[in-house]
PDB file of N, CA, C and O in Angstrom:
ATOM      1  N   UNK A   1       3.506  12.113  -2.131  1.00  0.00           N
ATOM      2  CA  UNK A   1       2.758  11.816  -0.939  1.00  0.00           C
ATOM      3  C   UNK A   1       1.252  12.012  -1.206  1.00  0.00           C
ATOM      4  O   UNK A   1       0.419  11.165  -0.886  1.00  0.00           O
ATOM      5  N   UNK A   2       0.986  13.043  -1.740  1.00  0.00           N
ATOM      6  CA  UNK A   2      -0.278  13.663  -2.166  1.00  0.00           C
ATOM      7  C   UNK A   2      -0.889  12.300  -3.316  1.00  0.00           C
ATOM      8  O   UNK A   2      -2.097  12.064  -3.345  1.00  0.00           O
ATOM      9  N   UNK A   3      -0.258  11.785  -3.885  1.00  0.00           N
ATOM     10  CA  UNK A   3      -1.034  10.527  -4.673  1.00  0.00           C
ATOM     11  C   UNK A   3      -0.849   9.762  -3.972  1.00  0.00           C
ATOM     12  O   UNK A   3      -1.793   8.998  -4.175  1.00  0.00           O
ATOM     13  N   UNK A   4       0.096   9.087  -2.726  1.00  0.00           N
ATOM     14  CA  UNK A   4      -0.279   8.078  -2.054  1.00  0.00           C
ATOM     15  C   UNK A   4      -1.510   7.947  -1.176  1.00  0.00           C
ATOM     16  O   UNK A   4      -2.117   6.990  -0.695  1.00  0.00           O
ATOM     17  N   UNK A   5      -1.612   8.900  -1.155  1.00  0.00           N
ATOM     18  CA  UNK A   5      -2.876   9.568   0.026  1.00  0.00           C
ATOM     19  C   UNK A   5      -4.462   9.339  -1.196  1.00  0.00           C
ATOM     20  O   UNK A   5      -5.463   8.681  -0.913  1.00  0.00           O
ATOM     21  N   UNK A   6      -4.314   9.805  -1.995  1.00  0.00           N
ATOM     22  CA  UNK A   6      -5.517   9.589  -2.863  1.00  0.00           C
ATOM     23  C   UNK A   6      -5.494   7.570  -3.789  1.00  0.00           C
ATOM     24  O   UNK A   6      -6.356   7.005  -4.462  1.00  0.00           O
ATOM     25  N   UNK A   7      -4.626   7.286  -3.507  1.00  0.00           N
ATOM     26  CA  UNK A   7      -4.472   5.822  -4.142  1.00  0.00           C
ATOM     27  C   UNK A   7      -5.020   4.948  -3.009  1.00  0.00           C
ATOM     28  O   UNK A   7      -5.549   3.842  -3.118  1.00  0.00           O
ATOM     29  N   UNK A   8      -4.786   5.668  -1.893  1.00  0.00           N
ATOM     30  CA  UNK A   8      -5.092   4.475  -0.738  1.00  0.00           C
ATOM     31  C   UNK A   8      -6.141   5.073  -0.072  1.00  0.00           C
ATOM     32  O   UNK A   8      -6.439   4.662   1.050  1.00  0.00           O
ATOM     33  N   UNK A   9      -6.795   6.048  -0.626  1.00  0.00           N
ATOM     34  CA  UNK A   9      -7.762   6.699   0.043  1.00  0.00           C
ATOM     35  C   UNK A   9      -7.562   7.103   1.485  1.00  0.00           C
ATOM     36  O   UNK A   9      -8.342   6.624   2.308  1.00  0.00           O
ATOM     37  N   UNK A  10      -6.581   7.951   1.906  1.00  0.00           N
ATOM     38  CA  UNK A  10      -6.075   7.844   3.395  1.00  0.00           C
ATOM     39  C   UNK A  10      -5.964   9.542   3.279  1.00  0.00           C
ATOM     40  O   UNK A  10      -6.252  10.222   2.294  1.00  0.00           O
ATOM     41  N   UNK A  11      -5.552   9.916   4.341  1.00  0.00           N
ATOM     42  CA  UNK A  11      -5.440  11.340   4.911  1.00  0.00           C
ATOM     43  C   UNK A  11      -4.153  11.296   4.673  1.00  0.00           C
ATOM     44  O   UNK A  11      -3.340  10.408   4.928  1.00  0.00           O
ATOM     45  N   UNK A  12      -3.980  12.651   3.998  1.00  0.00           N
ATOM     46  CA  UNK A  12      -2.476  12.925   3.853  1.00  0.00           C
ATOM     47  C   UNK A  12      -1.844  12.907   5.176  1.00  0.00           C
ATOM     48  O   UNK A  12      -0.682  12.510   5.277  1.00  0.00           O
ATOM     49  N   UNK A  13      -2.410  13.243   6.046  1.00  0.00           N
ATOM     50  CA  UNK A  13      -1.404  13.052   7.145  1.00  0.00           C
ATOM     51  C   UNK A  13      -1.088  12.199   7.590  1.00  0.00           C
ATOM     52  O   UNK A  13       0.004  12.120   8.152  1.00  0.00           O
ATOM     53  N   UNK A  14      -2.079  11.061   7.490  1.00  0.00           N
ATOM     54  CA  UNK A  14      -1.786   9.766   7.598  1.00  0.00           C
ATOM     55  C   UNK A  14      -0.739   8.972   7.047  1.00  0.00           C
ATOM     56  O   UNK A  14       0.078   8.267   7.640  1.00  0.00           O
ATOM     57  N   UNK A  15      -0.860   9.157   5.993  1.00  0.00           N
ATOM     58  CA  UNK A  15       0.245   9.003   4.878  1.00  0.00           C
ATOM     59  C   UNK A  15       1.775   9.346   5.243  1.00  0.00           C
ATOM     60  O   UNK A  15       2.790   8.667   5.091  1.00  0.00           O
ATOM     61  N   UNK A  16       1.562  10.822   5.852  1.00  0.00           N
ATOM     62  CA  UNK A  16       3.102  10.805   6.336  1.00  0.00           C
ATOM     63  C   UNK A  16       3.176   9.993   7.294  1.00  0.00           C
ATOM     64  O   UNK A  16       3.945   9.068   7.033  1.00  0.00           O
ATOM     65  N   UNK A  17       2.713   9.934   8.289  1.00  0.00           N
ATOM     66  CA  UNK A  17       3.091   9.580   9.667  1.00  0.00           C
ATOM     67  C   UNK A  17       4.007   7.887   8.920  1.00  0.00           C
ATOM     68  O   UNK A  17       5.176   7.525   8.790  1.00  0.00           O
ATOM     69  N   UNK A  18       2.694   7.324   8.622  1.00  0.00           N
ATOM     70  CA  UNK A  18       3.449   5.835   7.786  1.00  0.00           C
ATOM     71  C   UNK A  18       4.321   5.964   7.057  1.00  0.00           C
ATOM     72  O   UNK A  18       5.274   5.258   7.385  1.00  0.00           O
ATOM     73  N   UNK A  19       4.549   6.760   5.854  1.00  0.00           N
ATOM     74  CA  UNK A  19       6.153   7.171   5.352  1.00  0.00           C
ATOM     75  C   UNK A  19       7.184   7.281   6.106  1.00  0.00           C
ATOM     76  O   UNK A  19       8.194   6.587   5.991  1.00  0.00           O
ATOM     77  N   UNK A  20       6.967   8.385   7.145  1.00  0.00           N
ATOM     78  CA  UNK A  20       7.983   8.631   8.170  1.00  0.00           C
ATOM     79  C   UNK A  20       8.064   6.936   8.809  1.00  0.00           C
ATOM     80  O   UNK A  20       9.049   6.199   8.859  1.00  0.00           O
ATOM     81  N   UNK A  21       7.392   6.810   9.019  1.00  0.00           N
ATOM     82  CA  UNK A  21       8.096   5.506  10.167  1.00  0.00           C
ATOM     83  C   UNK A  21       8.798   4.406   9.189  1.00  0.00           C
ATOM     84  O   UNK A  21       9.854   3.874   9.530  1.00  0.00           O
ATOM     85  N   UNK A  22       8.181   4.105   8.003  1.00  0.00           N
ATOM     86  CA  UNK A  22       9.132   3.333   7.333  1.00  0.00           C
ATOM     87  C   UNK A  22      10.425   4.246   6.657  1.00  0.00           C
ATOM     88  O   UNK A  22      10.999   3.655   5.741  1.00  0.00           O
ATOM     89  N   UNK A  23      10.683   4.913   6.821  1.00  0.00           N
ATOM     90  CA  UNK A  23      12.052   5.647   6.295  1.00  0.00           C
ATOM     91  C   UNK A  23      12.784   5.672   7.646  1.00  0.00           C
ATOM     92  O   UNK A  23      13.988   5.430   7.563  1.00  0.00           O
ATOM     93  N   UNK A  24      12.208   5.962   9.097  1.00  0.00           N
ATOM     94  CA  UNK A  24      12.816   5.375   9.815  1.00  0.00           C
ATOM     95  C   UNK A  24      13.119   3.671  10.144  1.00  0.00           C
ATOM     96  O   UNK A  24      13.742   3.359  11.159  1.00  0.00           O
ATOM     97  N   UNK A  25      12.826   3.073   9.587  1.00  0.00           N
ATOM     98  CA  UNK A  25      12.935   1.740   9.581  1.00  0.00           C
ATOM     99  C   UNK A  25      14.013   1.786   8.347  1.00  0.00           C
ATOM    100  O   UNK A  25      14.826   0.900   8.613  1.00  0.00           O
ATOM    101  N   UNK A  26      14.329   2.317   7.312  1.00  0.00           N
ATOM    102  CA  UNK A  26      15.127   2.335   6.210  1.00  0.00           C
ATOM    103  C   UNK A  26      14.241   1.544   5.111  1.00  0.00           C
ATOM    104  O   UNK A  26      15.003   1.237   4.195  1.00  0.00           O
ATOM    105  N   UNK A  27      13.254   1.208   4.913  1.00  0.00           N
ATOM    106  CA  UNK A  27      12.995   0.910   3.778  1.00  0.00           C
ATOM    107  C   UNK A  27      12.075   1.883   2.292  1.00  0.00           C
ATOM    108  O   UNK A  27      11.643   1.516   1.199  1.00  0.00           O
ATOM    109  N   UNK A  28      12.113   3.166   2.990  1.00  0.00           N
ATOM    110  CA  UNK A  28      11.818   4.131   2.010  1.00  0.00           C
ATOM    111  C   UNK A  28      12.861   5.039   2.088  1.00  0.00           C
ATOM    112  O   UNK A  28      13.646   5.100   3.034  1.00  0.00           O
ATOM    113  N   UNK A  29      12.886   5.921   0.862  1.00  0.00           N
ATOM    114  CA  UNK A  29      13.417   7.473   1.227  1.00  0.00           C
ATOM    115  C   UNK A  29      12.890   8.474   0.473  1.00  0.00           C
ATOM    116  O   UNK A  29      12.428   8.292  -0.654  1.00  0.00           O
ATOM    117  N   UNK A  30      12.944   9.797   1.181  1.00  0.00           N
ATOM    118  CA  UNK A  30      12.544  11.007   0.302  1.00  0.00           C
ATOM    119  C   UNK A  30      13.405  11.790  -0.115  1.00  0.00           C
ATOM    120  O   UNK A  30      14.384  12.208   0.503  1.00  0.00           O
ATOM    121  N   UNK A  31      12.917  12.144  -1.728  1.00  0.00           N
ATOM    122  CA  UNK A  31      13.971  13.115  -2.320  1.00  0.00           C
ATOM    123  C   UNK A  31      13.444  14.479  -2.399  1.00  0.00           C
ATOM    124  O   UNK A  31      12.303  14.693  -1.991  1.00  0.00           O
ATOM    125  N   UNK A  32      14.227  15.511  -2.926  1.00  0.00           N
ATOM    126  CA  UNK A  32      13.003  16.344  -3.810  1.00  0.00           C
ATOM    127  C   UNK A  32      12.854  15.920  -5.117  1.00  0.00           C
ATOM    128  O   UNK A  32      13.683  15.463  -5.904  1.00  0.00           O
ATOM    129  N   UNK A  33      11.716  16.131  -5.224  1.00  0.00           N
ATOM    130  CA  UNK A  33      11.034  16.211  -7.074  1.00  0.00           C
ATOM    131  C   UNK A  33      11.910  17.172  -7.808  1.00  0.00           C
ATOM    132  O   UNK A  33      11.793  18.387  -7.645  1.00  0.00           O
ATOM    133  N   UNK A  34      12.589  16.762  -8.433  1.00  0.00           N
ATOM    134  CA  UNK A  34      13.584  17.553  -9.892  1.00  0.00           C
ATOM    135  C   UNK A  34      12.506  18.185 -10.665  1.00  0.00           C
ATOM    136  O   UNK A  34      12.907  19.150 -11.316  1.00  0.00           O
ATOM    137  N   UNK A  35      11.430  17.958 -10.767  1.00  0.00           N
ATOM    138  CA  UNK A  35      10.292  18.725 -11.128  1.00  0.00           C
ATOM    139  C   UNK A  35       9.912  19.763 -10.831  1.00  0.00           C
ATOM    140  O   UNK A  35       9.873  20.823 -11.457  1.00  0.00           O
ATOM    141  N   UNK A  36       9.407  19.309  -9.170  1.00  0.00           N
ATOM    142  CA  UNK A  36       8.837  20.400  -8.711  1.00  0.00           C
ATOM    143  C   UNK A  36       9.242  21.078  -7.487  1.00  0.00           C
ATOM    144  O   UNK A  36       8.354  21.233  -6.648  1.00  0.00           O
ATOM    145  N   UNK A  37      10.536  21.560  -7.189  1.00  0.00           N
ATOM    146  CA  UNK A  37      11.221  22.251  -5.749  1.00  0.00           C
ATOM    147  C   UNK A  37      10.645  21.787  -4.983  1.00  0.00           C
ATOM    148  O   UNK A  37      11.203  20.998  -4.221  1.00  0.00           O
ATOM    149  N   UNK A  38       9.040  22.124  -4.833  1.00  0.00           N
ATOM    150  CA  UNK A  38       8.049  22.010  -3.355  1.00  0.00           C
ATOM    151  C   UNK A  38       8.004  20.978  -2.698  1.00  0.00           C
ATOM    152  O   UNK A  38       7.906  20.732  -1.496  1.00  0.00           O
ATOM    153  N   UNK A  39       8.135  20.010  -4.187  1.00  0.00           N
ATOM    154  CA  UNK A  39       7.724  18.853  -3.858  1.00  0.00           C
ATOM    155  C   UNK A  39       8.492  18.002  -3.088  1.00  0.00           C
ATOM    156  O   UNK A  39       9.591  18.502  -2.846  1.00  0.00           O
ATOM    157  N   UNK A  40       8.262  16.448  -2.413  1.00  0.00           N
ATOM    158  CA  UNK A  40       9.217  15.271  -2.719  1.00  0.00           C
ATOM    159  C   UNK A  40       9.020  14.356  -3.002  1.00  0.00           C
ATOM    160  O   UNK A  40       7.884  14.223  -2.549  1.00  0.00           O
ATOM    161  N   UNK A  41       9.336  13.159  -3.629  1.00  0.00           N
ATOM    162  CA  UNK A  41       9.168  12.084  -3.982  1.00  0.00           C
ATOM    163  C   UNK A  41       9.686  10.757  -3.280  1.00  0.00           C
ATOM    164  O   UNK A  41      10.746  10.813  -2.656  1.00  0.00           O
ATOM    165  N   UNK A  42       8.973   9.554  -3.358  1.00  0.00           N
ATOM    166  CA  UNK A  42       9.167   8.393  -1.965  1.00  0.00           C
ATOM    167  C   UNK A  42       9.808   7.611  -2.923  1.00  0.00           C
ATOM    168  O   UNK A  42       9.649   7.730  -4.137  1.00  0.00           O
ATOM    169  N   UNK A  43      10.412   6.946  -2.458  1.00  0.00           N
ATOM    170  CA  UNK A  43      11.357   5.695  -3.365  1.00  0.00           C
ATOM    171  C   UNK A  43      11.812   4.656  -2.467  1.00  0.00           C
ATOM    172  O   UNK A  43      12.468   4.853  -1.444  1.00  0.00           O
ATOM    173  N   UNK A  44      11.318   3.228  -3.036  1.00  0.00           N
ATOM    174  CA  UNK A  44      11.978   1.972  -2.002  1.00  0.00           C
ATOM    175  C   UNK A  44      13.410   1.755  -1.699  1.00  0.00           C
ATOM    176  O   UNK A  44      14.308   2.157  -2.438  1.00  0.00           O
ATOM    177  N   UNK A  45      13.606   1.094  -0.571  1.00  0.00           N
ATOM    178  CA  UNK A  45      15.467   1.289  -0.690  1.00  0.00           C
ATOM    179  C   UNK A  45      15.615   0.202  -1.165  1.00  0.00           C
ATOM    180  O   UNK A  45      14.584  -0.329  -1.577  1.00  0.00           O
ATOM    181  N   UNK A  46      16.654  -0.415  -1.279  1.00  0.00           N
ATOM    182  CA  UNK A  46      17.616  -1.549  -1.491  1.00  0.00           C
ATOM    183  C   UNK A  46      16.319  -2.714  -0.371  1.00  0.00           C
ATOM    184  O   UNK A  46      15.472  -3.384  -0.961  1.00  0.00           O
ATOM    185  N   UNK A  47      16.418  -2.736   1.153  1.00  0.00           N
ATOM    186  CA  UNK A  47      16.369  -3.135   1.749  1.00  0.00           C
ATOM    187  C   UNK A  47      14.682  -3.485   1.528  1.00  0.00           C
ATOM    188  O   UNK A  47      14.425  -4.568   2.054  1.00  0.00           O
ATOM    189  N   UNK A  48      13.557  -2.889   0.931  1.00  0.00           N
ATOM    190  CA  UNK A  48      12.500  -2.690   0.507  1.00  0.00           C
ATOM    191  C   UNK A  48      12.243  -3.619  -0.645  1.00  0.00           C
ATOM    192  O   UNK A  48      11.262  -4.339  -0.827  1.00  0.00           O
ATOM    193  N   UNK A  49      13.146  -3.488  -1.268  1.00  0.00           N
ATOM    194  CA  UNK A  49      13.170  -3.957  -2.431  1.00  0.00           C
ATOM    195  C   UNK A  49      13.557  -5.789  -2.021  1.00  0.00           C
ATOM    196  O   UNK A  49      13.212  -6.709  -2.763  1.00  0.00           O
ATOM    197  N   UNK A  50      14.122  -5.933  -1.050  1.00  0.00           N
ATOM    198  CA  UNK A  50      14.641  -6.955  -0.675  1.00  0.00           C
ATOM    199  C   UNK A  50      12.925  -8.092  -0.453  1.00  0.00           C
ATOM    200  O   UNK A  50      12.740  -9.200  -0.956  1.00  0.00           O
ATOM    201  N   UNK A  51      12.118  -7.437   0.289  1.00  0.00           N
ATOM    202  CA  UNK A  51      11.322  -7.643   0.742  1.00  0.00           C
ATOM    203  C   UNK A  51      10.515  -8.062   0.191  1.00  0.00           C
ATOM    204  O   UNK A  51      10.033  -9.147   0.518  1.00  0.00           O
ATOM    205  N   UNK A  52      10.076  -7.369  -0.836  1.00  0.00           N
ATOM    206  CA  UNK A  52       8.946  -7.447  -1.836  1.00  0.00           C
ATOM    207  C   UNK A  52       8.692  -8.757  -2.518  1.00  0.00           C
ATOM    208  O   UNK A  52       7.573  -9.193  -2.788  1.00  0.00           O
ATOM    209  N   UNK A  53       9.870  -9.361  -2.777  1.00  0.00           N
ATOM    210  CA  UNK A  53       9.390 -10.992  -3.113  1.00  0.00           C
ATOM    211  C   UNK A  53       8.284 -11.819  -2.063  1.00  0.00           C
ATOM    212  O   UNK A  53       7.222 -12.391  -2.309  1.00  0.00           O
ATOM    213  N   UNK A  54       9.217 -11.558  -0.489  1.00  0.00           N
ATOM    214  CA  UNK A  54       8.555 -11.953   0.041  1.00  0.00           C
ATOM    215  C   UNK A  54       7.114 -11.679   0.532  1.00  0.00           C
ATOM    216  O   UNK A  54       6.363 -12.468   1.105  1.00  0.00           O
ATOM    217  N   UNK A  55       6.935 -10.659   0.257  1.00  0.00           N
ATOM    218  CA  UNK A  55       5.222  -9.679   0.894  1.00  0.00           C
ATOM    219  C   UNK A  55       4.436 -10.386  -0.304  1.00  0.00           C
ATOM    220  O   UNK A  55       3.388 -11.011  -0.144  1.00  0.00           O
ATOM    221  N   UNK A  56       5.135 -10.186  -1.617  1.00  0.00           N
ATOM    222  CA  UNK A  56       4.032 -10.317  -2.727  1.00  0.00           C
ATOM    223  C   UNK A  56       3.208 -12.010  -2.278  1.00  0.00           C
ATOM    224  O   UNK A  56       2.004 -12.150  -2.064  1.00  0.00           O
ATOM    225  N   UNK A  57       4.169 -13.021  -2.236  1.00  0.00           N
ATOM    226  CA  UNK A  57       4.195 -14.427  -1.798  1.00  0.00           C
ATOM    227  C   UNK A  57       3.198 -14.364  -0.810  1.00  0.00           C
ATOM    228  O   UNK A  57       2.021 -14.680  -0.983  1.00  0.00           O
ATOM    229  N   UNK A  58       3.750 -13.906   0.334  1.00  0.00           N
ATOM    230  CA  UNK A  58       2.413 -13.794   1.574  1.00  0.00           C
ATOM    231  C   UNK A  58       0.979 -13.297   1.164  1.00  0.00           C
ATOM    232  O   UNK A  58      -0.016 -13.621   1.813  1.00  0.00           O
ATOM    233  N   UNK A  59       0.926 -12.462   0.010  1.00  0.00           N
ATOM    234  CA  UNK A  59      -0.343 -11.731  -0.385  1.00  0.00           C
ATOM    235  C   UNK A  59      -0.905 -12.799  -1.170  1.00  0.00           C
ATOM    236  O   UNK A  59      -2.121 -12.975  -1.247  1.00  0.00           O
ATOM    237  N   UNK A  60       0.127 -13.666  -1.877  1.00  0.00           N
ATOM    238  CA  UNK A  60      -0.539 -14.910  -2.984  1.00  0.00           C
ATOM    239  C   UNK A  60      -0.896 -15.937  -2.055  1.00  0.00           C
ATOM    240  O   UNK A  60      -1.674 -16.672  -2.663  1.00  0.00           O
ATOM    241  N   UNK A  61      -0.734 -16.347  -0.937  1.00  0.00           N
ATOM    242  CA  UNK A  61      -0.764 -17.339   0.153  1.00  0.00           C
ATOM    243  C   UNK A  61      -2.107 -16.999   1.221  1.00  0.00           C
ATOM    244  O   UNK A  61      -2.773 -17.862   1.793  1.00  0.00           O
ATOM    245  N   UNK A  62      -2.289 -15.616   1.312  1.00  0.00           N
ATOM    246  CA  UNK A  62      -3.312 -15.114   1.853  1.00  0.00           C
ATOM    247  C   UNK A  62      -4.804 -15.456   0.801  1.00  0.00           C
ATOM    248  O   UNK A  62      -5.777 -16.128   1.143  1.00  0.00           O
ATOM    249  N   UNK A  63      -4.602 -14.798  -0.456  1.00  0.00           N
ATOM    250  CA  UNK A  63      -5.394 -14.991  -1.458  1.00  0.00           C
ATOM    251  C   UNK A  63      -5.892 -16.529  -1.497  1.00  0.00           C
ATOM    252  O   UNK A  63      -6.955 -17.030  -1.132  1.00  0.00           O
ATOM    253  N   UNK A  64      -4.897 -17.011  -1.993  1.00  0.00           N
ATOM    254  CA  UNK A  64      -5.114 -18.547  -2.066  1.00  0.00           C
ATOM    255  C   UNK A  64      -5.730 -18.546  -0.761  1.00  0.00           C
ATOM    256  O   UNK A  64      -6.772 -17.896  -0.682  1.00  0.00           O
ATOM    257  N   UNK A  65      -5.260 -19.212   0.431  1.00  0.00           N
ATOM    258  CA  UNK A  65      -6.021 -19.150   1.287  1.00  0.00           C
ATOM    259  C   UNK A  65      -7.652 -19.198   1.973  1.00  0.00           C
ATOM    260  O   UNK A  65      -8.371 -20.018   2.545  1.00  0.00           O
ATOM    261  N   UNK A  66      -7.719 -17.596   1.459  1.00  0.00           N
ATOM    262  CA  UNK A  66      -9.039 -17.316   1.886  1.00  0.00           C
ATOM    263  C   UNK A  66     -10.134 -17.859   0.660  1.00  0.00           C
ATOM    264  O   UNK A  66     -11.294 -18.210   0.876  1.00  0.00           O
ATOM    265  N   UNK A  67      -9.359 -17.829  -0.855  1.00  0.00           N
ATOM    266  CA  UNK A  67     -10.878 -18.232  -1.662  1.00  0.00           C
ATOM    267  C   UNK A  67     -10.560 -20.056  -1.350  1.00  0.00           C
ATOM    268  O   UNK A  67     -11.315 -20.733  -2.047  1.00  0.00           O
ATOM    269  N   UNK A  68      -9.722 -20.809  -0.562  1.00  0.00           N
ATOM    270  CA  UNK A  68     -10.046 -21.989  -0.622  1.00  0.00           C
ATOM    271  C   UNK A  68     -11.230 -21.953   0.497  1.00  0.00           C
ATOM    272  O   UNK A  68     -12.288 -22.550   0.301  1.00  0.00           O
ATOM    273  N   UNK A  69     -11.009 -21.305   1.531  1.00  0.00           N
ATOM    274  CA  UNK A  69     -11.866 -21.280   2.971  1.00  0.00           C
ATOM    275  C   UNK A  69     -13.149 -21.234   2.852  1.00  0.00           C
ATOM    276  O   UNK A  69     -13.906 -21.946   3.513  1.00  0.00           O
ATOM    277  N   UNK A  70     -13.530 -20.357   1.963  1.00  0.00           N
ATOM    278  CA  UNK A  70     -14.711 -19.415   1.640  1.00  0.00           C
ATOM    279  C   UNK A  70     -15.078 -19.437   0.450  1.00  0.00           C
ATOM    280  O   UNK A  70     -16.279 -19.204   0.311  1.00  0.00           O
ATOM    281  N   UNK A  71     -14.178 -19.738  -1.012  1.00  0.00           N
ATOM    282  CA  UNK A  71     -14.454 -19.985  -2.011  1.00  0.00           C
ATOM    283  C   UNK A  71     -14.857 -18.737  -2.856  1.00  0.00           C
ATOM    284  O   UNK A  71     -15.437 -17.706  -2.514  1.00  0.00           O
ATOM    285  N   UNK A  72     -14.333 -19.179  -4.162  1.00  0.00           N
ATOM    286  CA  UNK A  72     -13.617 -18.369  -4.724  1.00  0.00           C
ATOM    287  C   UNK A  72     -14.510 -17.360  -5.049  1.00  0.00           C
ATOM    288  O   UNK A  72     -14.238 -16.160  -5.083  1.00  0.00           O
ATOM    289  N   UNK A  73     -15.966 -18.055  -5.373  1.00  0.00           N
ATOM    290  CA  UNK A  73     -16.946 -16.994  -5.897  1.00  0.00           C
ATOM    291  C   UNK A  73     -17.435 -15.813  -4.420  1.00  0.00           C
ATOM    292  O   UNK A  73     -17.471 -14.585  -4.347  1.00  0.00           O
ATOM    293  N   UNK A  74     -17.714 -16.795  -3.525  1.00  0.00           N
ATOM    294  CA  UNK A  74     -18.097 -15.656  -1.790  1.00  0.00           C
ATOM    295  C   UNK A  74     -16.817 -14.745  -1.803  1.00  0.00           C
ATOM    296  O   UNK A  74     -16.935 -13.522  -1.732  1.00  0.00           O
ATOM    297  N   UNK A  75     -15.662 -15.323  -1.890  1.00  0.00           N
ATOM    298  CA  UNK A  75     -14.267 -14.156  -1.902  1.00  0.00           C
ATOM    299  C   UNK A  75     -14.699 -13.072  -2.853  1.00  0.00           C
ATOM    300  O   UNK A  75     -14.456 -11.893  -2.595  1.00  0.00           O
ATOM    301  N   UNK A  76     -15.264 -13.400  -3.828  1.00  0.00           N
ATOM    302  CA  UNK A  76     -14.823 -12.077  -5.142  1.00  0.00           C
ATOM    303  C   UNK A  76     -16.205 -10.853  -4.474  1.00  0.00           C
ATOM    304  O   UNK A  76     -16.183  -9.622  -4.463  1.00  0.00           O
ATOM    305  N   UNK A  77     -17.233 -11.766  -4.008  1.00  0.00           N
ATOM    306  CA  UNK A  77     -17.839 -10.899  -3.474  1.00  0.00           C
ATOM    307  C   UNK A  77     -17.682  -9.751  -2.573  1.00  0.00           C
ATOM    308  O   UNK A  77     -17.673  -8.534  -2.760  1.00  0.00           O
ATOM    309  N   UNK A  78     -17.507 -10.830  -1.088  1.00  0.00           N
ATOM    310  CA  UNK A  78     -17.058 -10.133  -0.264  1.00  0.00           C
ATOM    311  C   UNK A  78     -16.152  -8.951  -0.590  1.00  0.00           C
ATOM    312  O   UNK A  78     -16.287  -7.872  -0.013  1.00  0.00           O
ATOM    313  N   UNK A  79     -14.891  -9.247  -1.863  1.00  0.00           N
ATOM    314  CA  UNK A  79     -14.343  -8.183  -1.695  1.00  0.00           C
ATOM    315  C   UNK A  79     -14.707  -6.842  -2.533  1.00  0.00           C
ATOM    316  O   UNK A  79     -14.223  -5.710  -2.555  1.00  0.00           O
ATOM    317  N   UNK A  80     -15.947  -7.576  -3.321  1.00  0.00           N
ATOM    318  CA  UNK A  80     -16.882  -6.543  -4.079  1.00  0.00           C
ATOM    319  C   UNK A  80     -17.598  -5.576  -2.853  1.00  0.00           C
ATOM    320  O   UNK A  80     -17.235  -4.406  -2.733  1.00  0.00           O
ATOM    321  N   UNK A  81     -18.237  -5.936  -2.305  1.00  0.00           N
ATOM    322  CA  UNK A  81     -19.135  -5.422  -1.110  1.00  0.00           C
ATOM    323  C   UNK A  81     -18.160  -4.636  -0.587  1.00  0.00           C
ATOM    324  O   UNK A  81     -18.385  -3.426  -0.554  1.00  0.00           O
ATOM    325  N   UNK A  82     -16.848  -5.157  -0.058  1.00  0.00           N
ATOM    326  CA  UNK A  82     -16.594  -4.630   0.537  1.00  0.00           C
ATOM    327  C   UNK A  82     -16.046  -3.104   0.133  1.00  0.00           C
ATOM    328  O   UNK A  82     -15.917  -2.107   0.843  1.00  0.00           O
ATOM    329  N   UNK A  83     -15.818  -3.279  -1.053  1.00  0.00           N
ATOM    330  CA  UNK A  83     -15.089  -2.343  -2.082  1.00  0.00           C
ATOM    331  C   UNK A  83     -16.540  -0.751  -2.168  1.00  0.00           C
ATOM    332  O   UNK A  83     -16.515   0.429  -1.816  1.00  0.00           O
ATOM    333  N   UNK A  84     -17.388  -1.483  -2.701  1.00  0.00           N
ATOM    334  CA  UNK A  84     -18.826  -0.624  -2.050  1.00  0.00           C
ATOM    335  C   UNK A  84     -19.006   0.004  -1.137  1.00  0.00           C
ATOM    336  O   UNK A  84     -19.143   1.227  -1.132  1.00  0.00           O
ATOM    337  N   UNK A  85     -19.051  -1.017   0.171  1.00  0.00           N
ATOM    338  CA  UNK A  85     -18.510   0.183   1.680  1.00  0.00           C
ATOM    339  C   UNK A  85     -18.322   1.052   1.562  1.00  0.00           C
ATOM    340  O   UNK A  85     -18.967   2.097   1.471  1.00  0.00           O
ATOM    341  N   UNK A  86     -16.676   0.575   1.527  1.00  0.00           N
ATOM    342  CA  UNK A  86     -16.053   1.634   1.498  1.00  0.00           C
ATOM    343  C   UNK A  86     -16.082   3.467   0.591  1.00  0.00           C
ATOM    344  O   UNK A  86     -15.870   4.621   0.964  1.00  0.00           O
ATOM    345  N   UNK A  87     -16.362   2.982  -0.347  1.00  0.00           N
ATOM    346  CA  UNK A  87     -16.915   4.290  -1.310  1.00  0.00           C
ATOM    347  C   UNK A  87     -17.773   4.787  -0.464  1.00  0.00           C
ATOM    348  O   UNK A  87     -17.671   5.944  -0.056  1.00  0.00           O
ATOM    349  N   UNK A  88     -18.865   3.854  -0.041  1.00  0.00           N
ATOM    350  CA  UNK A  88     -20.274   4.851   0.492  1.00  0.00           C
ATOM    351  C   UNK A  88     -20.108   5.646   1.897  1.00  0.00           C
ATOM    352  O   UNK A  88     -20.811   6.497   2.441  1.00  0.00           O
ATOM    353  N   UNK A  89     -18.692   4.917   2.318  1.00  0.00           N
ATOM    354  CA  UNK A  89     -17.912   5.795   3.593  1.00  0.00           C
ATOM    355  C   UNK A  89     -17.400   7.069   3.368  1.00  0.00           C
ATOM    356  O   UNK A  89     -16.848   7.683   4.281  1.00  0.00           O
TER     357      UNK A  89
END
């Protein structure tokens, strides 16, 4: 949880709240870490896994998309800048 929270730059608590609701939805689950007792670890289900073809597709359709709209070089920007922002947030 603690690296999802630093990968997505989010508040660990944040992080749970969204874990929790997709494990209530069934497409995650938590174990403990065989590592570390304290810990636990998130893992996609079956049903997650189902999905992922389709999300990735929507993300390539979005992409495509927006650098046809806006073009490819203003896209790489924008998402440069925007990438900047955010850090300086």
């Amino acid at each position: 949880m603690k690296q999802i929270a630093e990968i997505l730059e989010l508040a660990p608590s944040t992080v749970t709240r969204f874990v929790d609701s997709l494990i209530h939805k069934q497409l995650l689950s938590r174990k403990l870490d065989e590592d570390d007792k304290r810990g636990t670890r998130v893992y996609p289900t079956r049903e997650a896994k189902k999905i992922q073809q389709k999300l990735e597709q929507a993300g390539e359709k979005l992409y495509n998309s927006m650098n046809k709209i806006i073009g490819k070089k203003a896209f790489a920007e924008l998402v440069s800048d925007m990438k900047t922002a955010r850090s300086k947030l």
